[in-house]
LUMSELUM-580498 format. One record per residue: x, y, z of N, C-alpha, C, O in turn; chain. Coordinates in Angstrom, 3 decimals, decimal comma. Layout:
<rs>
{r {X; Y; Z}; {X; Y; Z}; {X; Y; Z}; {X; Y; Z}; "A"}
...
</rs>
This chain:
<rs>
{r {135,127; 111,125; 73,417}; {135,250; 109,844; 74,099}; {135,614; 110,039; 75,571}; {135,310; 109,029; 76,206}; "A"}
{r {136,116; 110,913; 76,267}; {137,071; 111,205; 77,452}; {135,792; 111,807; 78,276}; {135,643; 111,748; 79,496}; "A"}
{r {135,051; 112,303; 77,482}; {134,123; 113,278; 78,070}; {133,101; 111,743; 78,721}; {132,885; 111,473; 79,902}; "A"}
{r {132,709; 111,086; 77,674}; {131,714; 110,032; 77,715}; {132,589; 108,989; 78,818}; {131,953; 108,046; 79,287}; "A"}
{r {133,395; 109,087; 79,044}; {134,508; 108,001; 80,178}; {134,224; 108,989; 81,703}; {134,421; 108,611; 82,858}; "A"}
{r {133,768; 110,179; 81,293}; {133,622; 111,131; 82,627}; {132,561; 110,848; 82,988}; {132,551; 110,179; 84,021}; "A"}
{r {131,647; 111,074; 82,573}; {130,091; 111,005; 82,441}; {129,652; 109,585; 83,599}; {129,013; 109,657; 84,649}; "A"}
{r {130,263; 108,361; 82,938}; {130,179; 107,133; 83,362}; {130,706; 107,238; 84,969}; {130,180; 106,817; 85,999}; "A"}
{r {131,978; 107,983; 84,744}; {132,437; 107,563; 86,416}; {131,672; 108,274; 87,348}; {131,381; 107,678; 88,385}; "A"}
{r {131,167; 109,777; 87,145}; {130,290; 110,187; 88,192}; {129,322; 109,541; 87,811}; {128,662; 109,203; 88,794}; "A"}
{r {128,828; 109,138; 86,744}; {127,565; 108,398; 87,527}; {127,631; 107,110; 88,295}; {126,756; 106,812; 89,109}; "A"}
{r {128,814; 106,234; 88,003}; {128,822; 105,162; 88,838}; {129,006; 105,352; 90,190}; {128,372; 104,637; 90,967}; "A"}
{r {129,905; 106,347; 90,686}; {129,878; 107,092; 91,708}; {128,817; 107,374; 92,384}; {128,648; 106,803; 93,461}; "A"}
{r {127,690; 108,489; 91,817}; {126,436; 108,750; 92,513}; {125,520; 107,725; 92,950}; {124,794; 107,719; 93,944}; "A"}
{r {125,688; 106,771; 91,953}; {125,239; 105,415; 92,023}; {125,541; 104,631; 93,397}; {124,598; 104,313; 94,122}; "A"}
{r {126,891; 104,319; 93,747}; {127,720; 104,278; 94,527}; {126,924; 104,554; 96,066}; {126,245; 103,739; 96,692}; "A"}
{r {127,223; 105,860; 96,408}; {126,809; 106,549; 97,639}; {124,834; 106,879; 97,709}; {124,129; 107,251; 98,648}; "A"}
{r {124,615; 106,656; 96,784}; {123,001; 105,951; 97,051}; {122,579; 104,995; 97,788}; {121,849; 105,022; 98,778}; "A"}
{r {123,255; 103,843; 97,061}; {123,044; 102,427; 97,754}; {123,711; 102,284; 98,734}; {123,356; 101,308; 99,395}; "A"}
{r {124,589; 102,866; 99,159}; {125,066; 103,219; 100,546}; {124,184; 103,882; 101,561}; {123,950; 103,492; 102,705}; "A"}
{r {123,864; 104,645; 101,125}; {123,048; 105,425; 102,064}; {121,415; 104,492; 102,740}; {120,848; 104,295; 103,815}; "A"}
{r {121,259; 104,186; 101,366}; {119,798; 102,909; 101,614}; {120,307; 101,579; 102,851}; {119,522; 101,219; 103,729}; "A"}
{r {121,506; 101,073; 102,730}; {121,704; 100,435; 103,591}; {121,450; 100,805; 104,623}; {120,497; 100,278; 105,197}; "A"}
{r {122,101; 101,722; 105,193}; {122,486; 102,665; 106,531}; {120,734; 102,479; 106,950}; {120,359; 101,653; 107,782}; "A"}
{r {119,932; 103,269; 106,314}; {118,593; 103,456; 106,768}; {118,144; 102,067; 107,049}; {117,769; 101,706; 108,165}; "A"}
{r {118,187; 101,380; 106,113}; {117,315; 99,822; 106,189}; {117,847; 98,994; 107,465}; {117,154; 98,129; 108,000}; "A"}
{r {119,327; 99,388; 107,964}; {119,789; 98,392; 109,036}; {119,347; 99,461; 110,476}; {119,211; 98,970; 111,597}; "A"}
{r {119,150; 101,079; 110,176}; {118,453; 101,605; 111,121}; {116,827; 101,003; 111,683}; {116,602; 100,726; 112,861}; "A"}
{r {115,985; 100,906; 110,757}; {115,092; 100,440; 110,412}; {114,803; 98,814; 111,100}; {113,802; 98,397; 111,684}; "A"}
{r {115,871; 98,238; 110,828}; {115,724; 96,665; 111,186}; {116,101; 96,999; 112,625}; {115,240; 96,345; 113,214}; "A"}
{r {116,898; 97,647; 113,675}; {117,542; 97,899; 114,727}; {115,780; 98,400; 115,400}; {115,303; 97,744; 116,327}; "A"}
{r {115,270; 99,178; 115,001}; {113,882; 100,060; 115,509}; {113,381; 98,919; 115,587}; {112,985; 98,631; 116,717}; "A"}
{r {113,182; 97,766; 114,410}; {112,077; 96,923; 114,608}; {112,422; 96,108; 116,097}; {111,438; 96,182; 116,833}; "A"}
{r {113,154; 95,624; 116,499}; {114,008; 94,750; 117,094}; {113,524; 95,401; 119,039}; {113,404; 94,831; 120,124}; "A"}
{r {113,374; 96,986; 118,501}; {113,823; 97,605; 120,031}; {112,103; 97,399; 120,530}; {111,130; 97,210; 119,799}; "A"}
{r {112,168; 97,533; 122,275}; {111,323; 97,322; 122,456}; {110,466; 98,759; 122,458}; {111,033; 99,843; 122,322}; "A"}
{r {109,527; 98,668; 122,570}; {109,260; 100,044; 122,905}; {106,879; 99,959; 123,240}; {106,251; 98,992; 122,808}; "A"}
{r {106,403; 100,736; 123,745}; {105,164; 100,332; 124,201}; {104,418; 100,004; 123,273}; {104,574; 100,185; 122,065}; "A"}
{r {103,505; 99,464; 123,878}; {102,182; 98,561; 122,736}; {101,226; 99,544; 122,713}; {101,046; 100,312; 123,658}; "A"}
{r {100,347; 99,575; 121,265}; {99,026; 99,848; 121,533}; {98,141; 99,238; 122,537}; {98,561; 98,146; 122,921}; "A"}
{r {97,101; 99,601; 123,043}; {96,614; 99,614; 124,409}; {96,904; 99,547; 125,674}; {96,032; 99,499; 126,542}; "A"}
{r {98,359; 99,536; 125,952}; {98,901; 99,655; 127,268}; {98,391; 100,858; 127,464}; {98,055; 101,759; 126,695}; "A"}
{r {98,380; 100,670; 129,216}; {97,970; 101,835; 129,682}; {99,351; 102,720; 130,281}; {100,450; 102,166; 130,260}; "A"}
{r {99,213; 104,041; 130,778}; {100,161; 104,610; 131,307}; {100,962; 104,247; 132,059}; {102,156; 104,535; 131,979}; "A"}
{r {100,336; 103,398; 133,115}; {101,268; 102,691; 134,702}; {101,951; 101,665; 133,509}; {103,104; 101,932; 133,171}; "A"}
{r {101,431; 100,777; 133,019}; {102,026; 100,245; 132,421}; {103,402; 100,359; 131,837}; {104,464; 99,752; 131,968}; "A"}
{r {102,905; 101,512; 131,047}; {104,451; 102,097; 130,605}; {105,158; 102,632; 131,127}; {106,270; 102,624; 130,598}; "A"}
{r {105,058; 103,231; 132,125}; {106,308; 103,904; 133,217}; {106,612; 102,760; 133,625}; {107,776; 102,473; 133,347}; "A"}
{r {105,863; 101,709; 134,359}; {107,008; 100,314; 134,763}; {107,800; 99,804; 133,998}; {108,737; 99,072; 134,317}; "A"}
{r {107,549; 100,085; 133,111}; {108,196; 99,059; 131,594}; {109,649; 99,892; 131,279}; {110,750; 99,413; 131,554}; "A"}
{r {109,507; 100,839; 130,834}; {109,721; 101,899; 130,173}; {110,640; 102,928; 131,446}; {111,567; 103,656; 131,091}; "A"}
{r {110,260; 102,841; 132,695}; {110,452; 104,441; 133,353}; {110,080; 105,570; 133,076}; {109,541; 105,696; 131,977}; "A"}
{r {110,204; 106,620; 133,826}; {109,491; 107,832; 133,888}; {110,086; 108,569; 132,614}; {111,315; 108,517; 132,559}; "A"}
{r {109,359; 109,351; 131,417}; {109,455; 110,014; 130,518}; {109,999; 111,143; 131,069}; {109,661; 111,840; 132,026}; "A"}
{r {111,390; 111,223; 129,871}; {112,022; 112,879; 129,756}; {111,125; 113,798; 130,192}; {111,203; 114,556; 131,159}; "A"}
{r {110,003; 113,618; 129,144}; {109,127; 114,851; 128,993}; {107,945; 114,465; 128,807}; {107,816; 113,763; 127,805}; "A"}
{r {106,446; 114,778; 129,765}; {105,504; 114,748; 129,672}; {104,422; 115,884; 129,014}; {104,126; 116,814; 129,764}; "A"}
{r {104,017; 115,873; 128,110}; {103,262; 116,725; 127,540}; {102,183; 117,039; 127,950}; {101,473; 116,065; 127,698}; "A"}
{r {101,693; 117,654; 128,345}; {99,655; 117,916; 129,045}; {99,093; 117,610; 127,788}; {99,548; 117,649; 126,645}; "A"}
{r {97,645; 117,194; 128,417}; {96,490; 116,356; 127,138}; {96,133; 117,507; 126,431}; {95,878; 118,535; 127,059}; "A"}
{r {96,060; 117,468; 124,796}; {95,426; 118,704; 123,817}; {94,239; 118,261; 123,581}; {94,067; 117,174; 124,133}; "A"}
{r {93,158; 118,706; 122,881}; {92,043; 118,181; 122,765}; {91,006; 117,094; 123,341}; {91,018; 116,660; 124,493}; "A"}
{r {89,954; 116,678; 122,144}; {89,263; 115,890; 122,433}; {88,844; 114,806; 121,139}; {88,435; 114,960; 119,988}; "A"}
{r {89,201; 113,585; 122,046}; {89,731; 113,003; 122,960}; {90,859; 113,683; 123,420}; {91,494; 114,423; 122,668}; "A"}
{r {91,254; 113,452; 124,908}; {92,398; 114,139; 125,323}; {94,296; 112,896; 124,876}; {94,698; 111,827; 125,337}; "A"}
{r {94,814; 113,782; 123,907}; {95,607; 112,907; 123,663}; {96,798; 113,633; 124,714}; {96,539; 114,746; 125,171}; "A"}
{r {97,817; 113,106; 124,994}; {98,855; 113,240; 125,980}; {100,094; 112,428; 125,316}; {100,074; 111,234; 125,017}; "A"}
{r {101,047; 113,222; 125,169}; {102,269; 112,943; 124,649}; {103,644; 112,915; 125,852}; {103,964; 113,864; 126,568}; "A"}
{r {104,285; 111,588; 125,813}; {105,203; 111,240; 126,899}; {106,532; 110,967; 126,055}; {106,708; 109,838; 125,597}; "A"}
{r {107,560; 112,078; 125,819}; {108,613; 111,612; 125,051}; {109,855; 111,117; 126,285}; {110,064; 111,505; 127,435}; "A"}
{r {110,583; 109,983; 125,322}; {111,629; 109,285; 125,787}; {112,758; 109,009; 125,306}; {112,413; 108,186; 124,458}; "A"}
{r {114,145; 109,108; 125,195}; {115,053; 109,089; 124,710}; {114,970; 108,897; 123,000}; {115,299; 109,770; 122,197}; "A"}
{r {114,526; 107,739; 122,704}; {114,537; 107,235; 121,444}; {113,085; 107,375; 120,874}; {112,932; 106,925; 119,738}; "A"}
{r {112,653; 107,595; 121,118}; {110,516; 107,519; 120,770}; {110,038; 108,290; 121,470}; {110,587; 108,645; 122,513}; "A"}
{r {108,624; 108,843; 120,972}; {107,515; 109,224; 121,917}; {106,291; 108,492; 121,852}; {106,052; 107,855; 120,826}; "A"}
{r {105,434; 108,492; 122,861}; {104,502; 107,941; 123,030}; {103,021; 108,450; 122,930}; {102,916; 108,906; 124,069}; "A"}
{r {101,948; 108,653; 122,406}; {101,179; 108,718; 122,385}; {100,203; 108,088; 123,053}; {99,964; 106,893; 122,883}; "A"}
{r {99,466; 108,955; 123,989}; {97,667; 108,163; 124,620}; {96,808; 108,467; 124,148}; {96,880; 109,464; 123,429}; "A"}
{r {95,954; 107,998; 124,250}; {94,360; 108,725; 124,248}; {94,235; 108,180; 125,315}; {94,669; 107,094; 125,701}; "A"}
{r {93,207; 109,467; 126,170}; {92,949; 109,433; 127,806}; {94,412; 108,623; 128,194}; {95,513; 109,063; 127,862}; "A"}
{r {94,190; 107,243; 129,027}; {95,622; 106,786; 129,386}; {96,036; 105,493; 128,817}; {96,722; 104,641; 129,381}; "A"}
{r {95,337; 105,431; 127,156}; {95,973; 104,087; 126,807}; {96,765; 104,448; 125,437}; {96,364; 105,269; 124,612}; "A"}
{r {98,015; 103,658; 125,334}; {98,660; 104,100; 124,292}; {98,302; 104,189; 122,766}; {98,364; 103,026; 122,368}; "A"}
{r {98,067; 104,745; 122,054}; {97,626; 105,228; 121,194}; {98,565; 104,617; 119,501}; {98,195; 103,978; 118,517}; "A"}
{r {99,580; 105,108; 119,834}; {100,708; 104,871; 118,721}; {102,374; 105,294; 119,692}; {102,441; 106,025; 120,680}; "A"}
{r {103,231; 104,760; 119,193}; {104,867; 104,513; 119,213}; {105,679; 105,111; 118,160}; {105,963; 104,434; 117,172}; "A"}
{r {106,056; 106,245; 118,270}; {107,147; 106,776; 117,458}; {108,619; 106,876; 117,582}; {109,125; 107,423; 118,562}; "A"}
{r {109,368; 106,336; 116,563}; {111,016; 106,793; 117,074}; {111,105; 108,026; 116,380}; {110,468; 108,389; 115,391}; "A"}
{r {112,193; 108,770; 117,185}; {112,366; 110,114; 116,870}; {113,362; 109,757; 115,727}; {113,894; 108,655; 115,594}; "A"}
{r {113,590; 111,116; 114,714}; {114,089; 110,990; 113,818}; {116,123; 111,406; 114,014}; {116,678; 112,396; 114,489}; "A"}
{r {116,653; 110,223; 113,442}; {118,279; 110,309; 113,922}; {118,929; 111,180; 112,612}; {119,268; 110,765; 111,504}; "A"}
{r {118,959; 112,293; 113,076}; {120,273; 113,199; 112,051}; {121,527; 112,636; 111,760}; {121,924; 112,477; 110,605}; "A"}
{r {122,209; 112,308; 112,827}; {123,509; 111,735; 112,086}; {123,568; 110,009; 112,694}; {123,497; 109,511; 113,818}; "A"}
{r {123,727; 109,483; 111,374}; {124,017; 107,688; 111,778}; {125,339; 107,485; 112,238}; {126,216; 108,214; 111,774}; "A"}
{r {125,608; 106,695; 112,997}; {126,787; 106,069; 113,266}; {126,967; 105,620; 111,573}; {126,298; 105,291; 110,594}; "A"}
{r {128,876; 105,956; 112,170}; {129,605; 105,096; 110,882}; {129,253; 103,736; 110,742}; {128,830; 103,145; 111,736}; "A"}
{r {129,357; 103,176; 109,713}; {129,743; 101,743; 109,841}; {131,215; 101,236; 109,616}; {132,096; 102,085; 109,477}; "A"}
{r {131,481; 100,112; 109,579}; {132,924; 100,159; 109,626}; {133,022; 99,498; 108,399}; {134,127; 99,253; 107,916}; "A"}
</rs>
């Protein structure tokens, strides 16, 4: 019986810090949606006015020539000089919540 009373509490436990953790992501998640960050088809000038000058500019790989412009929180993707796709970089450690 003691054993089966053990059993229950770590699992309510693991249980526990799961659904914890899902929060954390989902209110990360809702925060990304919220932020601004460039549109598909903007062009480059575009986004440096918007945006400012990128950390780090990548030179174009292939063909089409895509060109990668990373920025604090996201990078940006072109093809030739229109934006392509919007990525946020991935956050290792979340802020606490309180």
């Amino acid at each position: 019986m003691m054993i089966k009373k053990c059993i229950y509490i770590v699992l309510f436990s693991l249980v526990s810090c799961a659904v914890s953790a899902e929060v954390l992501l989902i209110e990360r998640t809702q925060q990304q949606a919220n932020q601004a960050v460039p549109k598909h088809g903007q062009n480059m000038q575009q986004v440096e006015q918007r945006f400012g000058a990128p950390l780090v500019r990548r030179a174009a790989v292939g063909e089409p020539p895509i060109t990668r412009w990373e920025y604090a929180d996201f990078v940006v993707y072109f093809e030739h000089n229109l934006v392509l796709n919007t990525v946020f970089k991935h956050v290792k450690n979340l802020p606490e919540q309180p």
